[in-house]
C-alpha positions in Angstrom: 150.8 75.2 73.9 152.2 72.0 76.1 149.8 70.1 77.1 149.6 68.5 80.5 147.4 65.6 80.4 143.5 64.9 81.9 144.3 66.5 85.0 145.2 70.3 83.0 141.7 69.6 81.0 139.8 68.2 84.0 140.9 71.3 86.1 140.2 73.9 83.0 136.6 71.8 82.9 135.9 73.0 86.1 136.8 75.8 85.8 134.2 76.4 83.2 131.7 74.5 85.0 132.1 77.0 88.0 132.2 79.6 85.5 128.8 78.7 84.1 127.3 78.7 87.1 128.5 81.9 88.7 127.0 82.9 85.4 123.5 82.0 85.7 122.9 82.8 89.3 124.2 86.1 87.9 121.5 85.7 85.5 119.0 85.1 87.7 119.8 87.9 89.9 119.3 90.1 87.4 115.9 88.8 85.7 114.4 89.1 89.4 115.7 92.4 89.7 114.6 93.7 86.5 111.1 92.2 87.2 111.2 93.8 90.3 112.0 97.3 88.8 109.1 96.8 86.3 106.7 95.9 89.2 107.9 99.2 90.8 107.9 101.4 87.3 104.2 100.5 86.9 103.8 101.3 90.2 105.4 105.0 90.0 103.4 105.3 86.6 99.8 104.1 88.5 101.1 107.1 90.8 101.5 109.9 88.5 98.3 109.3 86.8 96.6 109.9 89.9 98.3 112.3 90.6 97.4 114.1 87.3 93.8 113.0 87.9 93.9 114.8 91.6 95.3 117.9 90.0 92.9 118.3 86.8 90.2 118.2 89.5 91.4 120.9 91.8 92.0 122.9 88.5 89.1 122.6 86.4 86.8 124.7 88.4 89.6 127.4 88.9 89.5 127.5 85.4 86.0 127.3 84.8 85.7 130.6 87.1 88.4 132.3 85.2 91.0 132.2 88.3 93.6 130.8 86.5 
């Protein structure tokens, strides 16, 4: 490989320094999202267990009087 002097290094430096940083807002997009998804999965799950609550309720009796 021919090399070209600073300038070819200094240019390929910042490269890699723009790189790097594309990189880590990348990064950082994703960490938020993915604490935002868990935020929302515990949510959904806080949900269904209600919901499951709500349901046993209306169904206990029904099965206590035999209807179902």
């Amino acid at each position: 490989m021919e090399s070209r002097g600073n300038l070819d290094l200094t240019r390929q430096i910042e490269e890699l320094e723009e790189e790097v940083s594309t990189l880590l807002k990348q990064k950082a997009y994703l960490q938020d999202t993915c604490r935002r998804a868990g935020e929302e999965i515990q949510d959904l799950k806080s949900t269904v267990k209600a919901l499951e609550n709500t349901v046993e309720q209306v169904l206990n009796p029904l099965r206590k009087d035999g209807l179902l």
